[in-house]
TORKOL-4160 file (C-alpha; in steps of 0.2 Angstrom, whole numbers, padded with zeros to 4 digits, m for minus):
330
<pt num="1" X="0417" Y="0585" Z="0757"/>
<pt num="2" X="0429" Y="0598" Z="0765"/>
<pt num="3" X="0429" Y="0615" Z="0756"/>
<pt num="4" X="0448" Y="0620" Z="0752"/>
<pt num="5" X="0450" Y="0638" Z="0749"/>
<pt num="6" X="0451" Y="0642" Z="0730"/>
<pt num="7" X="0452" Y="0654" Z="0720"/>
<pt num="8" X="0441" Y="0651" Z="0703"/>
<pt num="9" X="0453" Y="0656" Z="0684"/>
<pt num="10" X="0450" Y="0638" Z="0677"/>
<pt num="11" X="0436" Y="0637" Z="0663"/>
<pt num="12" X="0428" Y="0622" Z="0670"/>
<pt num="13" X="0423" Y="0609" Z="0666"/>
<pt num="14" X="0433" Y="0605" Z="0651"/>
<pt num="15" X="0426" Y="0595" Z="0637"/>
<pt num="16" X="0428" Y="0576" Z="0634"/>
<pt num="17" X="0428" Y="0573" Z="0616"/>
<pt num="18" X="0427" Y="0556" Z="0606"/>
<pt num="19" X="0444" Y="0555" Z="0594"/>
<pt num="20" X="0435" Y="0542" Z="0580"/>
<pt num="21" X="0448" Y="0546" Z="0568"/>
<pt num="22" X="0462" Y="0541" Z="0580"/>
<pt num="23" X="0450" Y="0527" Z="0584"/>
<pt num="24" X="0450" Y="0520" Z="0568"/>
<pt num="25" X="0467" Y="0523" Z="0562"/>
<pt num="26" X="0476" Y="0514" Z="0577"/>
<pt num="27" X="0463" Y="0501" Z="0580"/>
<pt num="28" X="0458" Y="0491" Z="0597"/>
<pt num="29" X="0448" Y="0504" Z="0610"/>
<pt num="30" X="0438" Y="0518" Z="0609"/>
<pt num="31" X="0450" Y="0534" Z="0612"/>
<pt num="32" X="0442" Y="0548" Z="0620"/>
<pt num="33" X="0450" Y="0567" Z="0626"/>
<pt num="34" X="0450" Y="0577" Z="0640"/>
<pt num="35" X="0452" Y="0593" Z="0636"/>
<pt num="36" X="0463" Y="0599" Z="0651"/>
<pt num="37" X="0473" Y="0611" Z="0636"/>
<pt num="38" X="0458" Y="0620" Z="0638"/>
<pt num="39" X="0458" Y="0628" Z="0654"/>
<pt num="40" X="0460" Y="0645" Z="0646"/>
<pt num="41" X="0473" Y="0654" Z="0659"/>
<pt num="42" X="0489" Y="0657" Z="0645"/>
<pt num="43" X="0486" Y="0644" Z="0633"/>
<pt num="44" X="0477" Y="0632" Z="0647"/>
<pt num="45" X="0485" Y="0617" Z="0653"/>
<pt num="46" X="0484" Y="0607" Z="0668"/>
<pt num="47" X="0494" Y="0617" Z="0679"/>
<pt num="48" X="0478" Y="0629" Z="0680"/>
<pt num="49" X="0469" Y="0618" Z="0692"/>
<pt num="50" X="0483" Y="0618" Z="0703"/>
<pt num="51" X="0485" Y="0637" Z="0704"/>
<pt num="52" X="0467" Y="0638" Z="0710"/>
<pt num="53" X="0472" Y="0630" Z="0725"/>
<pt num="54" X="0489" Y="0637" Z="0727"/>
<pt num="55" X="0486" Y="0656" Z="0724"/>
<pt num="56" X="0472" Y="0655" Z="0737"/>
<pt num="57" X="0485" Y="0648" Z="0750"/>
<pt num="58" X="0498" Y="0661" Z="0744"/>
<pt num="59" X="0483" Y="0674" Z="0745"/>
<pt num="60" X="0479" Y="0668" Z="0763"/>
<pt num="61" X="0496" Y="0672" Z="0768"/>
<pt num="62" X="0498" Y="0689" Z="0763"/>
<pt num="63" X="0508" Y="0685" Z="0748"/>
<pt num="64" X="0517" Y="0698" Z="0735"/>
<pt num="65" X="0528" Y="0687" Z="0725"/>
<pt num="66" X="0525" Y="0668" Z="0718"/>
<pt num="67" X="0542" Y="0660" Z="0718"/>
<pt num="68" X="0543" Y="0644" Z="0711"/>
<pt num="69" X="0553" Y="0632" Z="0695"/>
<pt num="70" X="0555" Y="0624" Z="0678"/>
<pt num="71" X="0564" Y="0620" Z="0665"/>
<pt num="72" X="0569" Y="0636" Z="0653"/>
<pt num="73" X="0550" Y="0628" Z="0642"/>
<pt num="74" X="0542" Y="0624" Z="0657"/>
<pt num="75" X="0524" Y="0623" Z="0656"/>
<pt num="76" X="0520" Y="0625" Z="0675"/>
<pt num="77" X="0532" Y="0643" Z="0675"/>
<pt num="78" X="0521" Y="0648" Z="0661"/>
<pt num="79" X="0505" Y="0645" Z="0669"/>
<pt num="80" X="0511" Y="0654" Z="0688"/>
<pt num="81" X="0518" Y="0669" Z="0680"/>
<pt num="82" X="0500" Y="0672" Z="0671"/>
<pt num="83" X="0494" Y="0669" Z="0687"/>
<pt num="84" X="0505" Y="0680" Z="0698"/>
<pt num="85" X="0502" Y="0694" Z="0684"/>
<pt num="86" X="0480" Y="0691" Z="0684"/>
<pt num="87" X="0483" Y="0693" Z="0704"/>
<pt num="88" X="0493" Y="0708" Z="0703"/>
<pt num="89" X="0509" Y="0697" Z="0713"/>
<pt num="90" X="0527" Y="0697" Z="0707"/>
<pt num="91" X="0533" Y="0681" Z="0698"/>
<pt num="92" X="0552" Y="0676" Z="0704"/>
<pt num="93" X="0556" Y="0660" Z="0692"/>
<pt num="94" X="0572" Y="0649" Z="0693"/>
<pt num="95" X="0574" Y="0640" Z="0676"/>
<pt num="96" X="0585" Y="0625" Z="0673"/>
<pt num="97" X="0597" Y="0627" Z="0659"/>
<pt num="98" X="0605" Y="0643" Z="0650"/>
<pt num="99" X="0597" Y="0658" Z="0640"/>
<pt num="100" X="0593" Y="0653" Z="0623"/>
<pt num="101" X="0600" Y="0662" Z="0609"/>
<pt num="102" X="0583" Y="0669" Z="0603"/>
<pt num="103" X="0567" Y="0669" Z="0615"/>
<pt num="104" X="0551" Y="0659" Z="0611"/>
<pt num="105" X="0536" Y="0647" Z="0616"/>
<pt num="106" X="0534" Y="0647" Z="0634"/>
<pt num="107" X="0550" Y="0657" Z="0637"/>
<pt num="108" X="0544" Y="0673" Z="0629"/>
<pt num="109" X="0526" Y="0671" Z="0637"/>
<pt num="110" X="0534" Y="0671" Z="0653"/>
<pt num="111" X="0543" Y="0688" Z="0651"/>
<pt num="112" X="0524" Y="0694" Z="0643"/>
<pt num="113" X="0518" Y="0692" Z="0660"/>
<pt num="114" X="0534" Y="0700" Z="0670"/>
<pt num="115" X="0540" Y="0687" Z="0676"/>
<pt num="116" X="0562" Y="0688" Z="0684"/>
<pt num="117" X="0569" Y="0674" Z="0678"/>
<pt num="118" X="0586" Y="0666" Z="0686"/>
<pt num="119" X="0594" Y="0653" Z="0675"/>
<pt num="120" X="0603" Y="0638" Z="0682"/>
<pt num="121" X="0609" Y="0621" Z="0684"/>
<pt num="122" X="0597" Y="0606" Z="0685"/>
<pt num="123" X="0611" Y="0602" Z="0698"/>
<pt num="124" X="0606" Y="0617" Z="0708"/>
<pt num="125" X="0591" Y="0621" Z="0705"/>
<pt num="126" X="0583" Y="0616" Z="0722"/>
<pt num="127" X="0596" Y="0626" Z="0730"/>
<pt num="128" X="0594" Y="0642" Z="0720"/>
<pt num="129" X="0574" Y="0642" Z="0723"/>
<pt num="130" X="0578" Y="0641" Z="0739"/>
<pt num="131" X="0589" Y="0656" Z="0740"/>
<pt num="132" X="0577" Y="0666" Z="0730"/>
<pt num="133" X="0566" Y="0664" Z="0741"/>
<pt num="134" X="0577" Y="0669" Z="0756"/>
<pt num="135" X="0582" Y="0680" Z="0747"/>
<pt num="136" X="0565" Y="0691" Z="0743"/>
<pt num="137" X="0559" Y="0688" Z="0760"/>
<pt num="138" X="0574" Y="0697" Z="0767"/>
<pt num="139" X="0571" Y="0712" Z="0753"/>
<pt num="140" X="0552" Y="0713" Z="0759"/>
<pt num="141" X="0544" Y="0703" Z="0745"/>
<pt num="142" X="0535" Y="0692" Z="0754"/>
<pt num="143" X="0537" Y="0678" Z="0744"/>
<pt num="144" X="0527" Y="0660" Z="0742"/>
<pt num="145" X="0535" Y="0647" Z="0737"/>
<pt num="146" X="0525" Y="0634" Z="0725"/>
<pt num="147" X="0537" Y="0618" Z="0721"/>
<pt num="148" X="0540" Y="0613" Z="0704"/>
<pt num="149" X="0526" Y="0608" Z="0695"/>
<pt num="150" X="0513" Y="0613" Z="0707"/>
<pt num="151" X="0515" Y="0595" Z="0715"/>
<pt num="152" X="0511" Y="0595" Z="0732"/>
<pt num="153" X="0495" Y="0590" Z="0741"/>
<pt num="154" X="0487" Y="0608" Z="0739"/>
<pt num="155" X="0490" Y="0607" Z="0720"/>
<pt num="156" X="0485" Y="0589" Z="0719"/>
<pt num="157" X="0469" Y="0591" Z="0726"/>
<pt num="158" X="0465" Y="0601" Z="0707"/>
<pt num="159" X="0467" Y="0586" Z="0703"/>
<pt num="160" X="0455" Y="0577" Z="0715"/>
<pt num="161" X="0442" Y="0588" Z="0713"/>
<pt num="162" X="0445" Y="0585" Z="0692"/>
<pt num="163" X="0441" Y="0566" Z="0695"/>
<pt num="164" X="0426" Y="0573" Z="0702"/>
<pt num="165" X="0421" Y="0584" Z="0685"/>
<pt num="166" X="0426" Y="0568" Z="0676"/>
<pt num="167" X="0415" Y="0557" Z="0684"/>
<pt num="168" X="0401" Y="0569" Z="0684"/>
<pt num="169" X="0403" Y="0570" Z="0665"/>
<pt num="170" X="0406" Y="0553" Z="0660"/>
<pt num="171" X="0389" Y="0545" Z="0673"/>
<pt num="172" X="0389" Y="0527" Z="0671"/>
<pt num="173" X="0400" Y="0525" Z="0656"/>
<pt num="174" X="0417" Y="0528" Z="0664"/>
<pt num="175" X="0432" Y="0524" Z="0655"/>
<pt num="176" X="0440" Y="0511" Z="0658"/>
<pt num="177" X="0459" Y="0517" Z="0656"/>
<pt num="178" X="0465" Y="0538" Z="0662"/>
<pt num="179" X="0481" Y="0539" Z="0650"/>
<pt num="180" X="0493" Y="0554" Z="0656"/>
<pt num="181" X="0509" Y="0561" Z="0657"/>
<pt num="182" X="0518" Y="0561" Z="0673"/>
<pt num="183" X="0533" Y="0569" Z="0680"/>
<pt num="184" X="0532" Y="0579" Z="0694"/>
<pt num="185" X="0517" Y="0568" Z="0699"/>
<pt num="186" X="0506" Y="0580" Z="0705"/>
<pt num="187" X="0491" Y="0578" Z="0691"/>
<pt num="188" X="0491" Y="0556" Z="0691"/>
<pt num="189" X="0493" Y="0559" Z="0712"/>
<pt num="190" X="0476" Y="0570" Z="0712"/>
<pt num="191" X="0469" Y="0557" Z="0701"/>
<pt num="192" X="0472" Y="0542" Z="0710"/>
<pt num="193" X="0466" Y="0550" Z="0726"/>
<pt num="194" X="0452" Y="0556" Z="0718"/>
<pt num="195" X="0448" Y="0539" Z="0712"/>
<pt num="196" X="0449" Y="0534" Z="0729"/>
<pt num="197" X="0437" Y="0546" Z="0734"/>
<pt num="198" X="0424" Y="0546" Z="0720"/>
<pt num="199" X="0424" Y="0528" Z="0716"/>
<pt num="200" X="0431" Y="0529" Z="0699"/>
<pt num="201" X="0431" Y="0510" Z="0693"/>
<pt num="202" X="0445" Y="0513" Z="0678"/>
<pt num="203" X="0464" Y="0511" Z="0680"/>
<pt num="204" X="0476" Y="0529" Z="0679"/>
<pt num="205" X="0492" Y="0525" Z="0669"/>
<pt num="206" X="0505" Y="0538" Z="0670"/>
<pt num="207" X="0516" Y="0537" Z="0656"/>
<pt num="208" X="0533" Y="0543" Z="0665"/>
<pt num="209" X="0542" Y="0559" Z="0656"/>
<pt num="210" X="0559" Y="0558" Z="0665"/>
<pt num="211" X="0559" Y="0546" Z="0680"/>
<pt num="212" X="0561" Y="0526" Z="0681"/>
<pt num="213" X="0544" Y="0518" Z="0686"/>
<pt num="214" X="0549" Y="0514" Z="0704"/>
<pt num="215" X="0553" Y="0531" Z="0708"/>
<pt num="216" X="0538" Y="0538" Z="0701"/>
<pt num="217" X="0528" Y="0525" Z="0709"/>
<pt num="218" X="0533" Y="0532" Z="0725"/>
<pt num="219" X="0533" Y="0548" Z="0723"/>
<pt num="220" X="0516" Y="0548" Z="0718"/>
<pt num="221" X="0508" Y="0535" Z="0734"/>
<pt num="222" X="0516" Y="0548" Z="0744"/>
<pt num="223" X="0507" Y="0562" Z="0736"/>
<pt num="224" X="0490" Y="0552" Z="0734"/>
<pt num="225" X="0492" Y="0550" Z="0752"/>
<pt num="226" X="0497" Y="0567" Z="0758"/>
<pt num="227" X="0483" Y="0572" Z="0747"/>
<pt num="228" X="0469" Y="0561" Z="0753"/>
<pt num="229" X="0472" Y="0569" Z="0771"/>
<pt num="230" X="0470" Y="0586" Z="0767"/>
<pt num="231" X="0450" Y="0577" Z="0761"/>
<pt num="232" X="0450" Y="0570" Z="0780"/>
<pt num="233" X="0451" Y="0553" Z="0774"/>
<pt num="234" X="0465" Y="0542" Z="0781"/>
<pt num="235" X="0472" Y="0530" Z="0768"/>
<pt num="236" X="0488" Y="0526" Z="0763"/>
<pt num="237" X="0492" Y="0523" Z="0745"/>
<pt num="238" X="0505" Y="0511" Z="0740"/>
<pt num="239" X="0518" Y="0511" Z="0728"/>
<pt num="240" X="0511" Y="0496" Z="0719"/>
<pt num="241" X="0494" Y="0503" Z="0717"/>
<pt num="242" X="0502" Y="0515" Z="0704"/>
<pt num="243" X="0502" Y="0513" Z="0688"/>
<pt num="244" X="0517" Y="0519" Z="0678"/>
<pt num="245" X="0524" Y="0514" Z="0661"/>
<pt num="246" X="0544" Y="0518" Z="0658"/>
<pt num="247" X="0548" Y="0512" Z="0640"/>
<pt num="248" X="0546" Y="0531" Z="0631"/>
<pt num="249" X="0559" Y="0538" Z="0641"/>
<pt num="250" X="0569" Y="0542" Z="0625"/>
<pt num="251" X="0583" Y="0553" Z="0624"/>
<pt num="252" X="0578" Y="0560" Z="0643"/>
<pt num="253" X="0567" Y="0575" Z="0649"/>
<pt num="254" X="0564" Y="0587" Z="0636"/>
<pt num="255" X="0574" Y="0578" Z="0621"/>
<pt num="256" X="0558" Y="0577" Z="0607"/>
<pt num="257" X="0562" Y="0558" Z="0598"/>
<pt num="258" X="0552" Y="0551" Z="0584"/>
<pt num="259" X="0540" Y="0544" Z="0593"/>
<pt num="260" X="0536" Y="0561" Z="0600"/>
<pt num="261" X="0536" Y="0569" Z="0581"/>
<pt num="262" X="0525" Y="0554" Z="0576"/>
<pt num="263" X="0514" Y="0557" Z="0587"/>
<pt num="264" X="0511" Y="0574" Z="0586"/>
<pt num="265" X="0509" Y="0574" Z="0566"/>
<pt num="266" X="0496" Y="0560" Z="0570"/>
<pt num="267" X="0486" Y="0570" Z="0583"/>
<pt num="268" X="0486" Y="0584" Z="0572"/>
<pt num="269" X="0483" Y="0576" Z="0554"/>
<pt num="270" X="0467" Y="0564" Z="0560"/>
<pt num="271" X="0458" Y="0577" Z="0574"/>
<pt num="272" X="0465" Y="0591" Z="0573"/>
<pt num="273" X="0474" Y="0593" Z="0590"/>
<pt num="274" X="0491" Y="0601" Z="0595"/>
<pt num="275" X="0502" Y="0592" Z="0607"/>
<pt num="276" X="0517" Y="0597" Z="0614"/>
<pt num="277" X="0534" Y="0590" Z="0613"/>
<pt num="278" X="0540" Y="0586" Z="0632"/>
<pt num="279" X="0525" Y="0579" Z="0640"/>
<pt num="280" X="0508" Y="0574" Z="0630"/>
<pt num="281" X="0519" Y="0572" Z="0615"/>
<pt num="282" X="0529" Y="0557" Z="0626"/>
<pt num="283" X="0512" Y="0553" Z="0633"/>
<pt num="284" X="0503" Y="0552" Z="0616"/>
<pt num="285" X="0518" Y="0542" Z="0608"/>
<pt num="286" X="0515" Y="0529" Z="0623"/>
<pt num="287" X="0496" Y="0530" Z="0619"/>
<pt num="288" X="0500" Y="0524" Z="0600"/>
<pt num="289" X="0511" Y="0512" Z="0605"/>
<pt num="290" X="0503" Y="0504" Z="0620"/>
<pt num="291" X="0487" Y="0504" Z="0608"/>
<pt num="292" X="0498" Y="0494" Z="0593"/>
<pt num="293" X="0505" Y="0483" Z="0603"/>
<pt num="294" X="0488" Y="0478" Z="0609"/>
<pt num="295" X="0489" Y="0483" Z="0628"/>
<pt num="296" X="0473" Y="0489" Z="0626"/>
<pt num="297" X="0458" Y="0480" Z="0625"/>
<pt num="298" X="0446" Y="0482" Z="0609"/>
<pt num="299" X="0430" Y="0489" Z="0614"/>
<pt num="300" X="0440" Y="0498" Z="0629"/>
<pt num="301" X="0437" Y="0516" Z="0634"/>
<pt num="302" X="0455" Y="0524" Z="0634"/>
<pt num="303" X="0452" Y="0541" Z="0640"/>
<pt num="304" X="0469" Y="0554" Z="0636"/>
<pt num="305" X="0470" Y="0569" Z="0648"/>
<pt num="306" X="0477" Y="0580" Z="0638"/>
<pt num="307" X="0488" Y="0593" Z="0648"/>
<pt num="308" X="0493" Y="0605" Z="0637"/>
<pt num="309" X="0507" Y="0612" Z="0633"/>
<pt num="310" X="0506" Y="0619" Z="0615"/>
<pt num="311" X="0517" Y="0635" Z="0617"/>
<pt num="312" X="0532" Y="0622" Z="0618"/>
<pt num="313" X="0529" Y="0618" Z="0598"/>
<pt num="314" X="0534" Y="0637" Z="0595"/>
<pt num="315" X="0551" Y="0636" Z="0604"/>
<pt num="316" X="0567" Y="0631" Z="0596"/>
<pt num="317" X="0573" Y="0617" Z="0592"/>
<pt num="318" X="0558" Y="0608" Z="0591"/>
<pt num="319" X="0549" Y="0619" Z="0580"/>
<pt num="320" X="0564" Y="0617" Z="0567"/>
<pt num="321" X="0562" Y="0596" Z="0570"/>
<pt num="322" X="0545" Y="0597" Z="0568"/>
<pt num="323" X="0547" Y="0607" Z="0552"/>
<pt num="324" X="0558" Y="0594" Z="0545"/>
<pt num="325" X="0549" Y="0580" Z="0549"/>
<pt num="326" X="0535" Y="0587" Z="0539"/>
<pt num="327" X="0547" Y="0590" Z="0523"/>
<pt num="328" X="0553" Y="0572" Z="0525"/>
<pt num="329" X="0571" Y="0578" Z="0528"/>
<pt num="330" X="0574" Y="0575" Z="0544"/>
């Protein structure tokens, strides 16, 4: 197995942990939890993995600033500025969307850790990263520049190497399903090559945040396989070897729908667990639904890869949605 070179801020490895509760309230599988909101960097999430990997190549190339970009709750953002600050690097982050009236969840986390913060379009986001990269080169800041979400093939191999921990944790009980949220497609891309790699014998079901299935599809081969090189190993991934489920699409990125709300209360009110509302919110509200609907298999092993998130619940508006919901007046 090639060594990449890593730099080690994760609390690994996280805990897998039977839901029986959520088991017995839905009915069909056996739901189970991996406990990626654990990972301990600034409220943990999955984005930690990726930065082991990333802030080792930025370290490598004489970095002093991490540039990289969200949205204005973005988890990921969250996750690098903690990093950036524990490394003693600047933190450059171009969010999409406008300056909220009052500053919460990830948002005020992000300014804890020092983080310069450009606001912009969706539209122009890709352009405006790039000029603050440019930009901070030109002034001496030596910048790296990590893509959104942490998805490339350094980031994804976090990933790979947590299909390993999985594996070696579960022995010869593996599940038989991986549930997660995907968007950037990093985190399902490091999976399915790690799959490849390990021998994992489930399926990894991405239950898409903001992109049709095809695209998503794509975008993660391309990633398994760019990954899988960086392991030396020579295999392309196709786009129907993904698995990606479209129907929780909602309202679109970032919109939190009853179905998110739902499953959050349910999470919360039978183990005890807090999702957020953007990505394992959606995820979880495809879980329940898949799971009623009888996709799932009784007696099936549905492992969730819970990938944090939780500072999200704290931001407004979905902290005033979520307090109506509980009221019953909203």
């Amino acid at each position: 197995m090639i060594d990449l070179p890593r730099v080690r801020i994760a609390h690994l490895p996280t805990p897998i942990e039977p839901l029986p509760r959520l088991s017995a309230t839905l009915g069909g599988p056996t739901i189970w939890v991996k406990r990626d909101d654990q990972t301990g960097l600034a409220f943990g999430g999955n984005k930690t993995r990726k930065l082991e990997f990333l802030i080792a190549a930025a370290q490598a190339n004489g970095a002093r600033t991490l540039v990289t970009a969200g949205a204005v709750q973005s988890n990921h953002c969250r996750q690098t500025a903690a990093a950036a600050a524990k490394f003693g690097l600047g933190c450059s982050l171009v969010l999409s969307g406008s300056p909220p009236e009052k500053t919460s969840g990830n948002l005020l986390l992000d300014q804890f850790f020092g983080a310069e913060i450009t606001y912009t379009s969706v539209e122009q986001r890709s352009f405006v990263l790039q000029q603050t990269f440019e930009e901070l080169w030109k002034a001496g800041g030596r910048p790296y520049l990590i893509p959104y979400g942490g998805s490339n093939p350094l980031g994804a191999a976090g990933y790979t190497f947590a299909m390993q921990e999985l594996l070696g944790q579960c022995g010869t009980e593996q599940p038989d399903w991986i549930v997660i949220a995907s968007s950037s497609g990093g985190t399902q891309a490091g999976l399915v090559a790690g799959a490849t790699l390990f021998g994992f014998t489930g399926k990894v079901l991405g239950i898409s945040i903001d992109a049709h299935a095809p695209d998503l599809q794509a975008r993660v081969a391309e990633l398994a396989t760019q990954t899988l090189s960086l392991f030396q190993m020579q295999q392309e991934i196709n786009p129907s070897d993904i698995l990606v489920n479209d129907d929780y699409l909602g309202g679109g990125y970032g919109v939190m729908g009853e179905p998110e709300a739902e499953a959050i209360q349910i999470f919360a009110r039978q183990e005890g667990l807090l999702l957020d509302p953007v990505y394992t919110g959606r995820a979880a509200a495809g879980l329940i639904d898949l799971v009623r609907r009888g996709y799932f298999k009784a007696g099936e092993k549905v492992l969730f890869w819970h990938t944090g998130g939780s500072p999200a619940l704290f931001a407004e508006p979905y902290n005033d949605s979520l307090l109506r919901r509980l009221r019953g007046t909203g």
